[in-house]
KESE-900804 format. One record per residue (C-alpha): residue number from 1; residue in one letter; z, y, x. Coordinates in Angstrom, 1 decimal. Example, Ala and Ser with C-alpha at 12.3 -4.5 7.8 and 13.67 -1.06 7.14 Angstrom:
<rs>
<k:1, r:A, w:7.8, v:-4.5, u:12.3>
<k:2, r:S, w:7.1, v:-1.1, u:13.7>
</rs>
This chain:
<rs>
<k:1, r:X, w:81.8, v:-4.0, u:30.9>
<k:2, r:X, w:84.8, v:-6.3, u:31.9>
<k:3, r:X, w:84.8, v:-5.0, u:35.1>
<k:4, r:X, w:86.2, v:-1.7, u:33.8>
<k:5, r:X, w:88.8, v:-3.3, u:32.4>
<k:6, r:X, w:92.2, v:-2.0, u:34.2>
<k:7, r:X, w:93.1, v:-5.6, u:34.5>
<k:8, r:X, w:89.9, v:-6.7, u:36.3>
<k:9, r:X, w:91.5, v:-5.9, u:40.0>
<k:10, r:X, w:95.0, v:-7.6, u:39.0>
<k:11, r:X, w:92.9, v:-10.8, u:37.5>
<k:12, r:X, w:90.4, v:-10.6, u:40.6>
<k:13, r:X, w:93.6, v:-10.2, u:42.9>
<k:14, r:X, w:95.4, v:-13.3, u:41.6>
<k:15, r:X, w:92.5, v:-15.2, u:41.2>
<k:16, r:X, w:91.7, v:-14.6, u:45.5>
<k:17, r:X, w:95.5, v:-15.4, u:46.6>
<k:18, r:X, w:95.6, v:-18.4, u:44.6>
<k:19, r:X, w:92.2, v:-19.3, u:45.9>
<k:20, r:X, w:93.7, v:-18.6, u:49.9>
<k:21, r:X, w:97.5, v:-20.3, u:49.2>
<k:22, r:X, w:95.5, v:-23.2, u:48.2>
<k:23, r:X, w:94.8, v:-24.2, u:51.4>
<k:24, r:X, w:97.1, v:-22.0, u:53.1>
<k:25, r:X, w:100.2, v:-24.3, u:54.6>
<k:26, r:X, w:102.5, v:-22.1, u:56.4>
<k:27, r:X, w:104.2, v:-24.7, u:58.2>
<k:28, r:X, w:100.7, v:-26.1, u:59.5>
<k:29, r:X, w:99.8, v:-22.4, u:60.8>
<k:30, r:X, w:103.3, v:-22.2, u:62.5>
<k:31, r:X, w:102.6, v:-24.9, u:63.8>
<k:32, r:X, w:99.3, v:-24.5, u:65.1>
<k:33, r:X, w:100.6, v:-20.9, u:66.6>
<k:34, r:X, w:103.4, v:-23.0, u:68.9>
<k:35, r:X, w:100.5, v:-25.1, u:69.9>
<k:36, r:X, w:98.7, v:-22.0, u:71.0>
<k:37, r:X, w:100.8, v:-20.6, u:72.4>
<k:38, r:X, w:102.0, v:-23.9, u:74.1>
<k:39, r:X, w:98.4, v:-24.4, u:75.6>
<k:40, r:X, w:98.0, v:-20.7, u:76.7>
<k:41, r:X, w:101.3, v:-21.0, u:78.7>
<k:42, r:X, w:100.2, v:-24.3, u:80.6>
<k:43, r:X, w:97.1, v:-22.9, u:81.3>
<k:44, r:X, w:98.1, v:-19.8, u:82.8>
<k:45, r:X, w:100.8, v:-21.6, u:84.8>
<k:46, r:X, w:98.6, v:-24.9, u:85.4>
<k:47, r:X, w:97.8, v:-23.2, u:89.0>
<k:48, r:X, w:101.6, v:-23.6, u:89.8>
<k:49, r:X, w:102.1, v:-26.6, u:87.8>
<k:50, r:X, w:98.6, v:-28.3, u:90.1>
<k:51, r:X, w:100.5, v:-26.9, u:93.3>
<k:52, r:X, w:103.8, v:-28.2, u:92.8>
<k:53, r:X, w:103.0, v:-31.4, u:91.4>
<k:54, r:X, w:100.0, v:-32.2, u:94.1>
<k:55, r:X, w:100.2, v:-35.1, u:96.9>
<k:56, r:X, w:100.2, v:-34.6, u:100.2>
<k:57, r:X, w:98.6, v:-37.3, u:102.5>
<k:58, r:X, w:99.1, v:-38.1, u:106.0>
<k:59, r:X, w:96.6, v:-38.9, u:108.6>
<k:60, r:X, w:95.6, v:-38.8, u:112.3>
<k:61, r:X, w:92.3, v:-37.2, u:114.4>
<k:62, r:X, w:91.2, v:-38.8, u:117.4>
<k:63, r:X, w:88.7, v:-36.9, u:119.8>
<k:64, r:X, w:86.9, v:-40.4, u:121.6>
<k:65, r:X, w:85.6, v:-37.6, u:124.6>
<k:66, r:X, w:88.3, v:-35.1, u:123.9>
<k:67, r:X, w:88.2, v:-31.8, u:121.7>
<k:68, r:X, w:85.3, v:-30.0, u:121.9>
<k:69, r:X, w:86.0, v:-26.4, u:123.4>
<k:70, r:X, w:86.9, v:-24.1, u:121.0>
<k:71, r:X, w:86.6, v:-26.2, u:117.9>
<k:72, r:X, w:90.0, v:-27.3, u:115.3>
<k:73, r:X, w:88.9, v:-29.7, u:112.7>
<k:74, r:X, w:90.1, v:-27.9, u:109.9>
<k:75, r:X, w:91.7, v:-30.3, u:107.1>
<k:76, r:X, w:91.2, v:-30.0, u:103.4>
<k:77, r:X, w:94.9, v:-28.6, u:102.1>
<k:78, r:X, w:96.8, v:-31.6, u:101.0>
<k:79, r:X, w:96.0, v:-33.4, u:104.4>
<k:80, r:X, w:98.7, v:-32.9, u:106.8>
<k:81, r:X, w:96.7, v:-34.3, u:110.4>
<k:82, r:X, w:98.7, v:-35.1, u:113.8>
<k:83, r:X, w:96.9, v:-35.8, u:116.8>
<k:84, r:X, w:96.5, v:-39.8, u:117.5>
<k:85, r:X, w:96.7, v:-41.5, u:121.1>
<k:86, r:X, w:94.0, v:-44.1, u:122.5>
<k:87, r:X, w:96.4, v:-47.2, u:121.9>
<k:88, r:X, w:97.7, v:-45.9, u:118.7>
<k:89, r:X, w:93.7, v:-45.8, u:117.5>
<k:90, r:X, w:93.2, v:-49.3, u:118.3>
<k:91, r:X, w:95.8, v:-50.4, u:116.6>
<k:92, r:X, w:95.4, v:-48.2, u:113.5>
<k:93, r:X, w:91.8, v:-49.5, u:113.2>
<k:94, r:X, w:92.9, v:-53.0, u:112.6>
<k:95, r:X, w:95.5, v:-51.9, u:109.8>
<k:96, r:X, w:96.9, v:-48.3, u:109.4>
<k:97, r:X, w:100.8, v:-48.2, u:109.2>
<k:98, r:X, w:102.7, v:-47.8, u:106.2>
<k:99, r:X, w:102.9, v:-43.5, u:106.4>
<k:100, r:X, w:99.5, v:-43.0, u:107.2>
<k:101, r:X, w:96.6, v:-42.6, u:104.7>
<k:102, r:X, w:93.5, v:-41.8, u:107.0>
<k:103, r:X, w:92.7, v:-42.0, u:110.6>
<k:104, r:X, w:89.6, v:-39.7, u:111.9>
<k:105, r:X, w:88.0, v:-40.3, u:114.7>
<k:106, r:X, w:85.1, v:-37.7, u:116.2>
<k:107, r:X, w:82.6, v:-39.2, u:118.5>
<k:108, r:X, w:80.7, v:-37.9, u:120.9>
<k:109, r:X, w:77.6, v:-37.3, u:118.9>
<k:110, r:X, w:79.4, v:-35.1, u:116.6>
<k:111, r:X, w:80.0, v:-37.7, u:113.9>
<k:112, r:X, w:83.0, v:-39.2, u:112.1>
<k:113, r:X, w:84.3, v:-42.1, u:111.5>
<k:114, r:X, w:87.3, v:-42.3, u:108.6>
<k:115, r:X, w:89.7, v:-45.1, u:108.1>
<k:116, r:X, w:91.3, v:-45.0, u:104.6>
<k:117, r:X, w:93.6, v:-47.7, u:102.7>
<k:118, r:X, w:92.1, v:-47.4, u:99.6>
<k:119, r:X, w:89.1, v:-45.3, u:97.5>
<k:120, r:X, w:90.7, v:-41.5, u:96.4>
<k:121, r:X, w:89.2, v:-38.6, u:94.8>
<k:122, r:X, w:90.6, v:-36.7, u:97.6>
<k:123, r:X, w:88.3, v:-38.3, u:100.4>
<k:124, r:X, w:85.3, v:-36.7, u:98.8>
<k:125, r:X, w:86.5, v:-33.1, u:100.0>
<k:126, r:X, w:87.6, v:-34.7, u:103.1>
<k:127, r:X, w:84.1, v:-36.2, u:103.7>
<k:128, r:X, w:82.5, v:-33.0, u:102.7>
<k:129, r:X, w:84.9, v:-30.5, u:105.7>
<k:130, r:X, w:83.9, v:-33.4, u:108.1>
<k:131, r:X, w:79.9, v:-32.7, u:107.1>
<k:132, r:X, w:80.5, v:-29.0, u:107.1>
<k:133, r:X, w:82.2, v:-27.9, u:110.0>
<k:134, r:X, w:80.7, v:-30.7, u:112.0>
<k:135, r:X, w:77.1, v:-29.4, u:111.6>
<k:136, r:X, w:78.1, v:-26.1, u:112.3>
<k:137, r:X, w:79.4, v:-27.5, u:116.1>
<k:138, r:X, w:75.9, v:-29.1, u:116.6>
<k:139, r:X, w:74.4, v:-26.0, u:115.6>
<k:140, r:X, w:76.7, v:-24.4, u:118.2>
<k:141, r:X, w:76.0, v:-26.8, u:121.0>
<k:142, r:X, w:72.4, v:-25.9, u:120.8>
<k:143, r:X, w:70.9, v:-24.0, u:123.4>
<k:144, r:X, w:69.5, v:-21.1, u:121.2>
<k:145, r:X, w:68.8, v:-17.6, u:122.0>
<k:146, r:X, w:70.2, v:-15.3, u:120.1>
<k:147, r:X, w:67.5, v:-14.5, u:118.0>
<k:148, r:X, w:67.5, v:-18.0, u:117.0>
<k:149, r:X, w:70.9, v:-18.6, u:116.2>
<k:150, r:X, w:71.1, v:-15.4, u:114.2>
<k:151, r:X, w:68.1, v:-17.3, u:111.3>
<k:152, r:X, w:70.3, v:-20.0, u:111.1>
<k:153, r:X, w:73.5, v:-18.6, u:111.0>
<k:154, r:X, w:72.7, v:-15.8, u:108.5>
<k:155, r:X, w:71.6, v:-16.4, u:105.3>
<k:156, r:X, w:68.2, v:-14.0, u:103.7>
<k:157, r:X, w:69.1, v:-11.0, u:101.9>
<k:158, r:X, w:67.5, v:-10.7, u:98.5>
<k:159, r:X, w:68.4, v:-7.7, u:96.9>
<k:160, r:X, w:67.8, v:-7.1, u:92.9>
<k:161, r:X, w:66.0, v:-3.6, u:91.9>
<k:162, r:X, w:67.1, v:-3.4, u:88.3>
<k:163, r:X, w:66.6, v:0.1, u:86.1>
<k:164, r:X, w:69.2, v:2.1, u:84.9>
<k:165, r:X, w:71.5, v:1.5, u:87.4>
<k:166, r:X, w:72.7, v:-1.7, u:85.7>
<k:167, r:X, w:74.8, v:-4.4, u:87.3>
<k:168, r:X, w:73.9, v:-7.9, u:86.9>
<k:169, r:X, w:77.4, v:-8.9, u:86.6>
<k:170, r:X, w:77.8, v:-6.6, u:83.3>
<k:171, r:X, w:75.4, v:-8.1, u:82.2>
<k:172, r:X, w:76.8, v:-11.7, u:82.8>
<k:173, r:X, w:79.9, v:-9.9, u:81.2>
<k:174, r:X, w:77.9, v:-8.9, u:77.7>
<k:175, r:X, w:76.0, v:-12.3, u:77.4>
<k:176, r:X, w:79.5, v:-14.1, u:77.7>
<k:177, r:X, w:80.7, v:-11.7, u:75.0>
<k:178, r:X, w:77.7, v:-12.3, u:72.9>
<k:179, r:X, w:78.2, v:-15.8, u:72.8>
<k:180, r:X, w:81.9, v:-15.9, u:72.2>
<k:181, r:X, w:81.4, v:-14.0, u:69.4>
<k:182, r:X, w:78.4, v:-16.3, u:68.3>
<k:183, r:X, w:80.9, v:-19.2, u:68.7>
<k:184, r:X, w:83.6, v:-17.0, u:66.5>
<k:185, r:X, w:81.0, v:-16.5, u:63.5>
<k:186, r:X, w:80.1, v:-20.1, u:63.6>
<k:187, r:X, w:83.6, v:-21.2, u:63.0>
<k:188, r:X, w:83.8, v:-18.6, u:60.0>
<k:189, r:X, w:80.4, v:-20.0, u:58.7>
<k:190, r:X, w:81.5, v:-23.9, u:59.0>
<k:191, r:X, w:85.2, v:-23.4, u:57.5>
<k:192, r:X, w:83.8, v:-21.3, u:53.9>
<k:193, r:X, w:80.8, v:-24.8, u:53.9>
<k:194, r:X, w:83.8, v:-26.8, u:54.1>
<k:195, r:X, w:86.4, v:-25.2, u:51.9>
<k:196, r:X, w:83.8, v:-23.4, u:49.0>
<k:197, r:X, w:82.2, v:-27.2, u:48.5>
<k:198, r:X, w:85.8, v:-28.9, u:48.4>
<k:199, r:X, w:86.8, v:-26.1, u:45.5>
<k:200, r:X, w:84.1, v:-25.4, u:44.0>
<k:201, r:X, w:82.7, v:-29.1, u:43.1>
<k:202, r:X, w:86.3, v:-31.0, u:42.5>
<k:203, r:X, w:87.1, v:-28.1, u:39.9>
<k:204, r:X, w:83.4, v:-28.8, u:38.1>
<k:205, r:X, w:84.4, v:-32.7, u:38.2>
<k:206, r:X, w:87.8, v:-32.2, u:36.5>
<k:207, r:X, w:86.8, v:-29.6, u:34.5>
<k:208, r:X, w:89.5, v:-27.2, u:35.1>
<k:209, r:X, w:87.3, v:-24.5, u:35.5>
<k:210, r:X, w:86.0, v:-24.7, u:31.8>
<k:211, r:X, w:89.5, v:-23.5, u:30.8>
<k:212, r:X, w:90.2, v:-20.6, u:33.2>
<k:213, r:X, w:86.9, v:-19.4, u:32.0>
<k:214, r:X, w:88.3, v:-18.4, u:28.5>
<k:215, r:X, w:90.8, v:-15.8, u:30.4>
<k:216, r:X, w:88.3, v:-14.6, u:33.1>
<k:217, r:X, w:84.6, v:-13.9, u:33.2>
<k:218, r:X, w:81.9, v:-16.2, u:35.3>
<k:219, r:X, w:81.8, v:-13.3, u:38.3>
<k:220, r:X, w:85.2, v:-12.5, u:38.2>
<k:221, r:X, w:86.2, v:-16.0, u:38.9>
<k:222, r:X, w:82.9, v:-16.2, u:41.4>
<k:223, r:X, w:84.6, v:-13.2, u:43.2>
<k:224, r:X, w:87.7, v:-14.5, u:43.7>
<k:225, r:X, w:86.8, v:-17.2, u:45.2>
<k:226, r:X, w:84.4, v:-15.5, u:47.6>
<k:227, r:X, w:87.0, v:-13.6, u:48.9>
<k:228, r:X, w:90.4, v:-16.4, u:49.0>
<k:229, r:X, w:87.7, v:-18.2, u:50.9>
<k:230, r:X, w:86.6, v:-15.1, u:52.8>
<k:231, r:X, w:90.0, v:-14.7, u:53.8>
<k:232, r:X, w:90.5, v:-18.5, u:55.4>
<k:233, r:X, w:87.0, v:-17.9, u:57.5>
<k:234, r:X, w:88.9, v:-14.8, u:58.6>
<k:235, r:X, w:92.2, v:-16.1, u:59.6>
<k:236, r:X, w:89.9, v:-19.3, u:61.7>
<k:237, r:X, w:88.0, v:-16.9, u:63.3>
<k:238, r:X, w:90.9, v:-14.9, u:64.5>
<k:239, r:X, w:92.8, v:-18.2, u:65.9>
<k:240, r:X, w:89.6, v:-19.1, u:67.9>
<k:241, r:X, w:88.9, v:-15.7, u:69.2>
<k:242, r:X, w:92.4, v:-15.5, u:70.1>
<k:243, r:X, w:92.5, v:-19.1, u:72.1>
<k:244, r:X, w:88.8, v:-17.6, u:73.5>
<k:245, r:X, w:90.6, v:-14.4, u:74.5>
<k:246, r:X, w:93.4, v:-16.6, u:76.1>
<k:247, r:X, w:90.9, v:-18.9, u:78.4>
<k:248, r:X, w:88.9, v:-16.2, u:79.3>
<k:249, r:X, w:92.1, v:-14.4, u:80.5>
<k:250, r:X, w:93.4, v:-17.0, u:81.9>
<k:251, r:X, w:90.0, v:-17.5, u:83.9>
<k:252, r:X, w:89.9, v:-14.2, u:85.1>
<k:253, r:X, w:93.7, v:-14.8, u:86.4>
<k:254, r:X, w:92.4, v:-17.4, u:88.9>
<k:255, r:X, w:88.9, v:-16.0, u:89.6>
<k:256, r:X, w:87.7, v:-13.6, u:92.7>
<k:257, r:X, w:86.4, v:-10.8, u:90.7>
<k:258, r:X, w:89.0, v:-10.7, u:88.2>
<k:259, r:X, w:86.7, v:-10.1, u:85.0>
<k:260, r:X, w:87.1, v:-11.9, u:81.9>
<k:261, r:X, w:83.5, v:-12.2, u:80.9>
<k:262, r:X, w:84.4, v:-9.6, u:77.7>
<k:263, r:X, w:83.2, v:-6.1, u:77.4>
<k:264, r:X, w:83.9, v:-4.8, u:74.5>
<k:265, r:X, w:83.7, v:-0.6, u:73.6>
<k:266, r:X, w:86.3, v:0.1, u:71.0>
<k:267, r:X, w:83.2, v:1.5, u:69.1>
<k:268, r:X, w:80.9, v:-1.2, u:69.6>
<k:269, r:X, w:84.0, v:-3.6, u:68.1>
<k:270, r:X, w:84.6, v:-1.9, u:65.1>
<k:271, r:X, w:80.9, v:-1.9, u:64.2>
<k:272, r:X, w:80.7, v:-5.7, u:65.1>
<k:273, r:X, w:83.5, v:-6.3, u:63.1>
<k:274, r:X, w:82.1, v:-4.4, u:59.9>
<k:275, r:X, w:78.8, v:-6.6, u:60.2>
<k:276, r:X, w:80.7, v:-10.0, u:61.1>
<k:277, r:X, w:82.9, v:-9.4, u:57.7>
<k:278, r:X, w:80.0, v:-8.8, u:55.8>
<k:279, r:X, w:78.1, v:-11.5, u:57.3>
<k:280, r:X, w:80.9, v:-13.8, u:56.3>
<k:281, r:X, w:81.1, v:-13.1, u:52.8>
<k:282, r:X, w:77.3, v:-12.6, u:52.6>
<k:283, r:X, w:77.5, v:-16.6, u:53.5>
<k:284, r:X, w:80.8, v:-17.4, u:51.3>
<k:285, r:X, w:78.8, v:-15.8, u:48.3>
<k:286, r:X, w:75.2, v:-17.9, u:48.8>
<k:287, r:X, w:77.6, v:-21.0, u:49.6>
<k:288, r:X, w:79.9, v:-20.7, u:46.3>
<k:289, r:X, w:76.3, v:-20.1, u:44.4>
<k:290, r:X, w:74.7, v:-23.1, u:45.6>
<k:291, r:X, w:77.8, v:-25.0, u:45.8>
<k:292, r:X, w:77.6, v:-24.4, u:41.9>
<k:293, r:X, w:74.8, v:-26.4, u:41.4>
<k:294, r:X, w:75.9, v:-29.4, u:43.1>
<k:295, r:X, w:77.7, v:-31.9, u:41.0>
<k:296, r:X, w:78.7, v:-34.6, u:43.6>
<k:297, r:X, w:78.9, v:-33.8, u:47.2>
<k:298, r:X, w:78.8, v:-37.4, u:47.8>
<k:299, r:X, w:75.8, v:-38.5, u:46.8>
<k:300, r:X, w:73.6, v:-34.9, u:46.3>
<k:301, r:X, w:70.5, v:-34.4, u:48.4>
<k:302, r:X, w:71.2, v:-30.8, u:48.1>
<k:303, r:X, w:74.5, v:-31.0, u:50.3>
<k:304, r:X, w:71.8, v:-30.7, u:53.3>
<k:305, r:X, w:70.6, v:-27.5, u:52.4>
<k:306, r:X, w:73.9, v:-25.2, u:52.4>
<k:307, r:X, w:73.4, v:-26.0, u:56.2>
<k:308, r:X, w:70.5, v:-23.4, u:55.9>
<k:309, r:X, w:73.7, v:-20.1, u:56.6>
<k:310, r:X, w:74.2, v:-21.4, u:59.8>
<k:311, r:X, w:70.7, v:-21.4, u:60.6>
<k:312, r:X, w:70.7, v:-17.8, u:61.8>
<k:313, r:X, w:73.7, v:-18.5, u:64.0>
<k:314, r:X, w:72.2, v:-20.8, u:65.9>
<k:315, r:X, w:68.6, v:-19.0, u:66.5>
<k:316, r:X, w:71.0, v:-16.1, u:68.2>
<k:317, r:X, w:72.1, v:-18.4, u:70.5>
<k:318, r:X, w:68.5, v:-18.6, u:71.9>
<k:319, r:X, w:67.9, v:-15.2, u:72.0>
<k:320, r:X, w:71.2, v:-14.2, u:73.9>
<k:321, r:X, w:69.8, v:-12.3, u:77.3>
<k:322, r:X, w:66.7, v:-10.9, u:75.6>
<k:323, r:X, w:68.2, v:-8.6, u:73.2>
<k:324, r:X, w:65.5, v:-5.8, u:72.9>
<k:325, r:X, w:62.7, v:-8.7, u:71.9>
<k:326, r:X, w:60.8, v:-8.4, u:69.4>
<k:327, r:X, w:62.5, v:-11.4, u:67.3>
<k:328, r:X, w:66.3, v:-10.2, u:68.3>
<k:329, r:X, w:65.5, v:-7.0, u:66.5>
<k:330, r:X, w:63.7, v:-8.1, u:63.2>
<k:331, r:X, w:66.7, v:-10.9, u:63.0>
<k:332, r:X, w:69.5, v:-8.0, u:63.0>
<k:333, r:X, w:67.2, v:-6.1, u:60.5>
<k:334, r:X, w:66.8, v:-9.2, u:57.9>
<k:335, r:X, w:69.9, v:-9.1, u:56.5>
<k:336, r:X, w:70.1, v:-13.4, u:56.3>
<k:337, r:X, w:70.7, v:-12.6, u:60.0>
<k:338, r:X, w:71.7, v:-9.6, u:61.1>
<k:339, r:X, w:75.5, v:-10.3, u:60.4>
<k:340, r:X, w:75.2, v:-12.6, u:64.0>
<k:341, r:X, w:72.1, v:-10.7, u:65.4>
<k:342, r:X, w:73.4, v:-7.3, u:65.3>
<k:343, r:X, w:76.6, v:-7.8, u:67.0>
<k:344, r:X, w:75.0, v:-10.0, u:69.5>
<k:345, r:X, w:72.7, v:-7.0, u:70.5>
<k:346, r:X, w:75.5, v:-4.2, u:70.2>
<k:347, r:X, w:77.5, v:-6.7, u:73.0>
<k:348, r:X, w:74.4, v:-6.7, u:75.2>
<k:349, r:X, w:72.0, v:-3.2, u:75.0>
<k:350, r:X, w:71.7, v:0.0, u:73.3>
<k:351, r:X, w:70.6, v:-0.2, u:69.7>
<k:352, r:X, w:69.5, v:3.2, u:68.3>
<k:353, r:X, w:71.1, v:4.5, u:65.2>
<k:354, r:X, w:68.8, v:4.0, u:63.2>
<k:355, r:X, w:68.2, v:0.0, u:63.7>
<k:356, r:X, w:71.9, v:-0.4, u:63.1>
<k:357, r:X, w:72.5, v:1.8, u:60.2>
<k:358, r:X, w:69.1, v:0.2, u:58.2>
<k:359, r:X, w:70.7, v:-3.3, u:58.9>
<k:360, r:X, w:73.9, v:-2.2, u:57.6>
<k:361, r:X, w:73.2, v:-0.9, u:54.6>
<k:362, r:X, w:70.7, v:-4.0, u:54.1>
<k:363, r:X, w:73.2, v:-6.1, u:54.7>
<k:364, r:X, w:75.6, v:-4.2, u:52.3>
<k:365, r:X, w:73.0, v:-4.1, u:49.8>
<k:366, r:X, w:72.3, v:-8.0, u:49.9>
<k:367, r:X, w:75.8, v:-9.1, u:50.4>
<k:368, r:X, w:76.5, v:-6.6, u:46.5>
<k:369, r:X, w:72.8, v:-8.9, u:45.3>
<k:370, r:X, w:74.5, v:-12.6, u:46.2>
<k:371, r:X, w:77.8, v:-11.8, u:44.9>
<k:372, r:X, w:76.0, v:-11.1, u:41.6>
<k:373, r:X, w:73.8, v:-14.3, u:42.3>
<k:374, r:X, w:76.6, v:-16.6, u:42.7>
<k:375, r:X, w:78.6, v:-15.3, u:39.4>
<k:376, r:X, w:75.4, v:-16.1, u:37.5>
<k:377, r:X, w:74.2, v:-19.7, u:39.3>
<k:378, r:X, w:78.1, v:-20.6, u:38.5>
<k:379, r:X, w:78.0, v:-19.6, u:35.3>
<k:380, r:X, w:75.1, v:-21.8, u:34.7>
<k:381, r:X, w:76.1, v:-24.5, u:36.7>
<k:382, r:X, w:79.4, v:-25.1, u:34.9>
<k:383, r:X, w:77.0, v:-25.5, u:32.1>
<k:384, r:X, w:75.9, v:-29.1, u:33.4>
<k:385, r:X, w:78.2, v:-31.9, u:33.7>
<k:386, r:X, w:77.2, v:-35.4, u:35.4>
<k:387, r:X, w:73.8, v:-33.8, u:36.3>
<k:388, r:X, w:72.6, v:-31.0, u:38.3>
<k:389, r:X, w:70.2, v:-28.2, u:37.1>
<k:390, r:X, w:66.5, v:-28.3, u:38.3>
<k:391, r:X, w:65.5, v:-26.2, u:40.9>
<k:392, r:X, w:63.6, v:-24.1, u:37.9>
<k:393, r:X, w:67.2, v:-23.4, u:36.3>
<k:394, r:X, w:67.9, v:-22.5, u:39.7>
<k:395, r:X, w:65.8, v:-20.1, u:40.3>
<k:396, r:X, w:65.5, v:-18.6, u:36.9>
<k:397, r:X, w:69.8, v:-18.1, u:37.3>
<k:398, r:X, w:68.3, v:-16.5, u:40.3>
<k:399, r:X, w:66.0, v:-14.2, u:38.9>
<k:400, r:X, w:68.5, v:-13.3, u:36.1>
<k:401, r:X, w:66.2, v:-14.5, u:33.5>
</rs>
């Protein structure tokens, strides 16, 4: 009957912002934006920054038979080669001169041998041009007919028959999305653990919430803190998508195909946004319940088992690429799951109407069920003070016995 009360939504409205400026610190999110925006802008220049800021070395190729016809040693980019004379390379080889960093020399068999002043990461590309274009002059040298050189030369086509008309790099593209978003809900799931077990157990220990409880009712105050909470897992999961969003474009910037490993339908979006919001109260709600009946985080064996919400999370990691199996499709039915599972699949293959209208309203229906289950574990656990209730209490709170 309370919740008919004209007041309930300006109570339930005051009680969720006081809930989110509690650990809202404006300063701190400025902050971190600059930071952002800091790291996406050294990222997308870091190309220019790498280019500018490189070293160039300095070394000399000597041909012990002369240059093979038609063949240019071709030096790795930083290494600025000049051709070296017989009586220079005799001299080098004892001690090379203050302005040179490597001395090559090609032998007649086709091999190398590289003076250097000290060990460098940049001799390993160096080594590995020498390797390369070396074995493609033996391979030239050989006396090969045509036929012959054309196996070696050319590398086996393997083509991919795949139905639909699909392309394997959209599917790349969808997987990448699935797990980004994966990555996104996780972050959601671990900030409400953290934040709904700070608030919820330090207010039982100081007993503060014993007093509010004469203005507001058990689930009132139960919903309140769902959603301040709620709203913290939001704004985390929106500052790591948006750092995701900014490395993967920042990828794409410096790779061939241009893609940035997202494909997102403005339709499939919106409907994996409905589930993820759902999902993430759904989790805020069974966290604030069992958070409850814990009395001291520090030394309760029951901290362990609010780690069970993320379970789901992690099982949709392992069935990313597979999303018309058997267990991908009952997980974004079961509504414990479906808040990960469901946008996972959306991102990867077509799910009929059907599939994604029973989870929805499933998930709807169960998220409506916690909320109700956490106002009544808290009101029961505020009951206890210096112990926690038995798992019976539990699950007769539960119940609604």
């Amino acid at each position: 009957m309370k919740q008919t009360n004209p007041g309930y939504l300006k109570q339930l409205k005051a009680i969720s912002w006081w809930e989110f400026k509690r650990f809202f610190k404006w300063k701190q999110e400025l902050l971190s934006l600059a930071l952002l925006v800091g790291i996406f802008a050294v990222s997308a220049g870091w190309g220019a920054i790498t280019q500018v800021l490189s070293d160039e070395y300095q070394g000399a190729i000597f041909y012990e038979q002369g240059k093979p016809q038609a063949w240019e040693f071709e030096a790795p980019k930083d290494l600025n080669l000049r051709s070296a004379g017989t009586m220079e390379v005799e001299k080098w080889k004892a001690q090379l001169p203050q302005d040179l960093d490597t001395l090559i020399v090609i032998t007649p068999e086709l091999t190398a041998r590289v003076w250097v002043k000290k060990s460098q990461t940049w001799q390993q590309e160096l080594r590995s041009k020498l390797q390369e274009q070396l074995q493609d002059l033996r391979i030239k040298q050989l006396a090969l007919a045509p036929e012959e050189r054309s196996v070696i030369d050319e590398k086996p086509e393997i083509t991919f028959a795949i139905e639909e008309s699909e392309d394997a790099s959209i599917d790349d593209a969808n997987d990448s999305s699935a797990s980004m978003l994966l990555v996104v809900i996780m972050v959601g799931v671990f900030t409400g653990f953290g934040l709904m077990m700070m608030s919820i157990t330090a207010e039982k220990q100081q007993r503060v919430t014993e007093q509010l409880l004469t203005i507001v009712s058990p689930t009132q105050w139960m919903d309140g803190k769902i959603i301040g909470i709620t709203l913290h897992s939001i704004k985390s999961m929106l500052f790591i998508g948006l750092m995701i969003l900014g490395v993967s474009l920042v990828i794409a910037a410096f790779s061939e195909n241009g893609g940035s490993g997202l494909d997102w339908g403005v339709g499939t979006a919106l409907l994996s946004l409905i589930f993820v919001l759902l999902g993430i109260v759904l989790i805020n709600a069974m966290l604030a319940g069992f958070s409850a009946t814990i009395d001291d985080p520090n030394h309760s064996s029951r901290s362990t088992v609010m780690l069970v919400p993320l379970l789901p999370v992690f099982l949709s990691f392992s069935v990313i690429g597979e999303p018309d199996s058997t267990v991908a499709t009952v997980m974004s039915i079961i509504p414990v799951s479906s808040f990960a599972m469901m946008p996972a699949r959306l991102l990867q293959t077509d799910v009929a109407v059907w599939e994604w209208l029973l989870s929805l309203v499933l998930l709807g229906a169960f998220v409506y069920w916690m909320r109700s289950v956490a106002g009544r574990l808290f009101a029961m656990g505020i009951q206890y003070y210096g112990k926690e209730p038995g798992w019976k209490e539990i699950w007769q709170a539960i119940s609604g016995k």
